[in-house]
C-alpha positions as CSV (number, residue, x, y, z in Angstrom):
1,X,135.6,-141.4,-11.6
2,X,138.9,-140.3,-13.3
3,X,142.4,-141.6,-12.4
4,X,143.4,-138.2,-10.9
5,X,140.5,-138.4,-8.0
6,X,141.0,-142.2,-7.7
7,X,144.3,-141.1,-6.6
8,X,143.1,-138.3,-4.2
9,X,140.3,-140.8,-2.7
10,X,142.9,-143.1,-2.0
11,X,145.5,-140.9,-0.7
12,X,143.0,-139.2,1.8
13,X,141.7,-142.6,2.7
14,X,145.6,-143.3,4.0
15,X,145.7,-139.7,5.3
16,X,142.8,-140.2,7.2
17,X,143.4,-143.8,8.6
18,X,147.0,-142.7,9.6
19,X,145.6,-139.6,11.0
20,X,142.8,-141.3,12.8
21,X,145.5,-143.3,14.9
22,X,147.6,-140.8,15.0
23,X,144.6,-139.0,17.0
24,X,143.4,-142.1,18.9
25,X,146.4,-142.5,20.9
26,X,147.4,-139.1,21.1
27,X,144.1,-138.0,22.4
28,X,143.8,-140.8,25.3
29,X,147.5,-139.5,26.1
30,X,147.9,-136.0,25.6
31,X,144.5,-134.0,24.3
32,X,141.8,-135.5,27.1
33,X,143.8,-133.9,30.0
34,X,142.7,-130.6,31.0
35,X,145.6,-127.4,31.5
36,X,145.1,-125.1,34.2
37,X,145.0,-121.9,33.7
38,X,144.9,-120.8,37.8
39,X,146.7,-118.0,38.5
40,X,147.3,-116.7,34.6
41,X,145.9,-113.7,33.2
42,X,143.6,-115.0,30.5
43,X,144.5,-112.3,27.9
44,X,148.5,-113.8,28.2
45,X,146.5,-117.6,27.9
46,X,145.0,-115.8,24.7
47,X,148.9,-114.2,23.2
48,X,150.4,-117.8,23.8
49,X,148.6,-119.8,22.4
50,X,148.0,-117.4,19.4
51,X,151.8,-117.1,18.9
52,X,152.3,-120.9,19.0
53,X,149.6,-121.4,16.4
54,X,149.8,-122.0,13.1
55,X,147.7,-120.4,10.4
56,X,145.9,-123.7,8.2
57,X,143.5,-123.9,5.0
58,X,141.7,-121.1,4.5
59,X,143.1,-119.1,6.9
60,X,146.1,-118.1,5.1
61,X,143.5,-115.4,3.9
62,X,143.4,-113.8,7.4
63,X,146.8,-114.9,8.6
64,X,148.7,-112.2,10.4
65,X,152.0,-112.9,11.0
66,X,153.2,-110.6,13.9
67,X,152.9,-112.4,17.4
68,X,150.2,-110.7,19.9
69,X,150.2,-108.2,22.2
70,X,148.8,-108.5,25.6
71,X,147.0,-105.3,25.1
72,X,145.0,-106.8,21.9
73,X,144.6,-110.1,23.8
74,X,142.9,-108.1,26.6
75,X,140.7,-105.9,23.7
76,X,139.8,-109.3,22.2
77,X,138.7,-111.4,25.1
78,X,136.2,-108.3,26.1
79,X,134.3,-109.7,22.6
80,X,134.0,-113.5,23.9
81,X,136.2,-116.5,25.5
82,X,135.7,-119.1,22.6
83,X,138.3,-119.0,19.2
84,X,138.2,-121.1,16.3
85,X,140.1,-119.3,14.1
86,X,142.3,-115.5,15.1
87,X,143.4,-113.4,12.5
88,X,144.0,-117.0,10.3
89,X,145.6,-118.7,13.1
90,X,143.7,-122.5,14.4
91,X,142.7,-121.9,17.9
92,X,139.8,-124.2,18.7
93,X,140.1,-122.9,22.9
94,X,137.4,-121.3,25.1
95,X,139.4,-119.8,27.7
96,X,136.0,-118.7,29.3
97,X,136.9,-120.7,32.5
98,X,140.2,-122.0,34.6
99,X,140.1,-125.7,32.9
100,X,141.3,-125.5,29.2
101,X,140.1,-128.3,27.2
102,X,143.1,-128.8,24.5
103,X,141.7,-130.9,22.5
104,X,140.9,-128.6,19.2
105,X,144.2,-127.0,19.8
106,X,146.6,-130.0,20.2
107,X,144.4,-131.7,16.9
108,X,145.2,-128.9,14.9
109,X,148.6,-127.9,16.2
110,X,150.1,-130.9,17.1
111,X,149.7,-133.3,20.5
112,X,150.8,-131.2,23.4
113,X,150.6,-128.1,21.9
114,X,148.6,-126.1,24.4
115,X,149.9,-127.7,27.3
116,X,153.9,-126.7,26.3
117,X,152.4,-123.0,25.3
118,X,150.6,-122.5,28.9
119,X,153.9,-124.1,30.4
120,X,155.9,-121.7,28.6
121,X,153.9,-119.0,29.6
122,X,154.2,-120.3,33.6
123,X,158.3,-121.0,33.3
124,X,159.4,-117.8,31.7
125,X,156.3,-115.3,32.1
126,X,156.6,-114.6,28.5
127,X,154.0,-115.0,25.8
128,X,156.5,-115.5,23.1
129,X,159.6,-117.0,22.9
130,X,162.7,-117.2,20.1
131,X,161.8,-121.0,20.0
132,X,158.2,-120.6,19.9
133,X,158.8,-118.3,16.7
134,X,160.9,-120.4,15.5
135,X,158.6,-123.5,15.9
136,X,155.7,-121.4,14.2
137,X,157.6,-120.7,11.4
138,X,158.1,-124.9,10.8
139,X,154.4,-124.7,11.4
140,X,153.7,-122.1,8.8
141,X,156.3,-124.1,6.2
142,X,154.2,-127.3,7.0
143,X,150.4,-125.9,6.7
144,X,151.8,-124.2,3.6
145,X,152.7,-127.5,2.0
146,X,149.7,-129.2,3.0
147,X,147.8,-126.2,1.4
148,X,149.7,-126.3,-2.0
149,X,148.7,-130.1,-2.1
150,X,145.2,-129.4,-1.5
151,X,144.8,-126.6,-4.3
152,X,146.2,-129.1,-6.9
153,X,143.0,-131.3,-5.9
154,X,139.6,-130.8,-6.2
155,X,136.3,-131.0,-4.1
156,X,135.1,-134.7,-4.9
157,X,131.4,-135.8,-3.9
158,X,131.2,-139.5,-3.9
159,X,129.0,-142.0,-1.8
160,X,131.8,-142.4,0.6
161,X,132.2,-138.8,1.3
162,X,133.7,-135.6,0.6
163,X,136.9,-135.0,0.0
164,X,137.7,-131.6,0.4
165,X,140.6,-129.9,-2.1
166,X,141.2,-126.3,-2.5
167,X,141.6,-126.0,-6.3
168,X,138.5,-124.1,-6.7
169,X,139.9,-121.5,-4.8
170,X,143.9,-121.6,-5.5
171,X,143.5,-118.3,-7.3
172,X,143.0,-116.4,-4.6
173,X,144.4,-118.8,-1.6
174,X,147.9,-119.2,-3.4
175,X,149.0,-116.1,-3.6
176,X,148.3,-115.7,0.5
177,X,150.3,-118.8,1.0
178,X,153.2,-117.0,-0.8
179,X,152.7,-114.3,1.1
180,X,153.1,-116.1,4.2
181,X,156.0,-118.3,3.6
182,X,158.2,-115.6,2.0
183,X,158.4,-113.3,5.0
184,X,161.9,-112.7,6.0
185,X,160.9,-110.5,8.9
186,X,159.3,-114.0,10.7
């Protein structure tokens, strides 16, 4: 093994360690608790947590930046109840019943993510909010960064695991990133 994945092995065994927790504790506090959904119109459950998402990896490819409408909530959820990823955004939510299980979400978007989204939703009525654009924009920046790291580095298959990089695809992932992050209109 070279330096330069010596180097990524190491810094993902850190990342990962960190991470894992990172995710213990916030899972036992914030990510194992069910949010009710009573009394909300699923396809508004669907727009708020879309708009408070962020896109991540790959998903820069499909990333839409514009915040949803109920009306293409309401089209969508006629196709299914479970999202992993929307138009490039992380979702990991089945909203097929009145019990959300935030666990995906809050992983991938941060500890308490869904739960602040759906209260968001219930305090103002509104499915997007100038803070919760502003907030996904940060997100954006962050996943964007994390990205750029990963398509410096390369797919490593060792004993221990894999270590996934993206530099086998930064031709055509860095350019969607761009895309993405240079959006005044956001």
């Amino acid at each position: 093994m070279n330096r330069g994945q010596t180097g990524v092995r190491d810094m993902k065994n850190i990342e990962t360690k960190v991470e894992g927790d990172k995710l213990a504790a916030d899972k036992e506090k914030d990510m194992s608790e069910k949010v009710s959904l009573v009394g909300l119109d699923k396809a508004d459950v669907l727009c708020v947590l879309y708009n408070a998402s962020k896109p991540q990896g790959m998903g820069f490819l499909q990333y839409d930046p514009k915040p949803m409408s109920h009306d293409e909530a309401a089209a969508i959820l006629e196709h299914g109840t479970y999202f992993d990823y929307l138009k490039g955004r992380v979702m990991k939510v089945d909203l097929f019943s009145d019990d959300l299980d935030p666990w995906g979400y809050d992983r991938d978007n941060g500890p308490g993510a869904a739960s602040r989204a759906i209260e968001t939703l219930r305090s103002t009525g509104k499915t997007t909010t100038a803070e919760m654009e502003r907030d996904h924009q940060v997100s954006v920046e962050r996943s964007a960064r994390e990205v750029r790291i990963a398509m410096t580095q390369p797919t490593i298959l060792e004993a221990g695991g894999i270590y996934l990089g993206l530099a086998d695809v930064a031709e055509v992932l860095g350019p969607a990133v761009e895309r993405a992050t240079n959006r005044k209109e956001l």
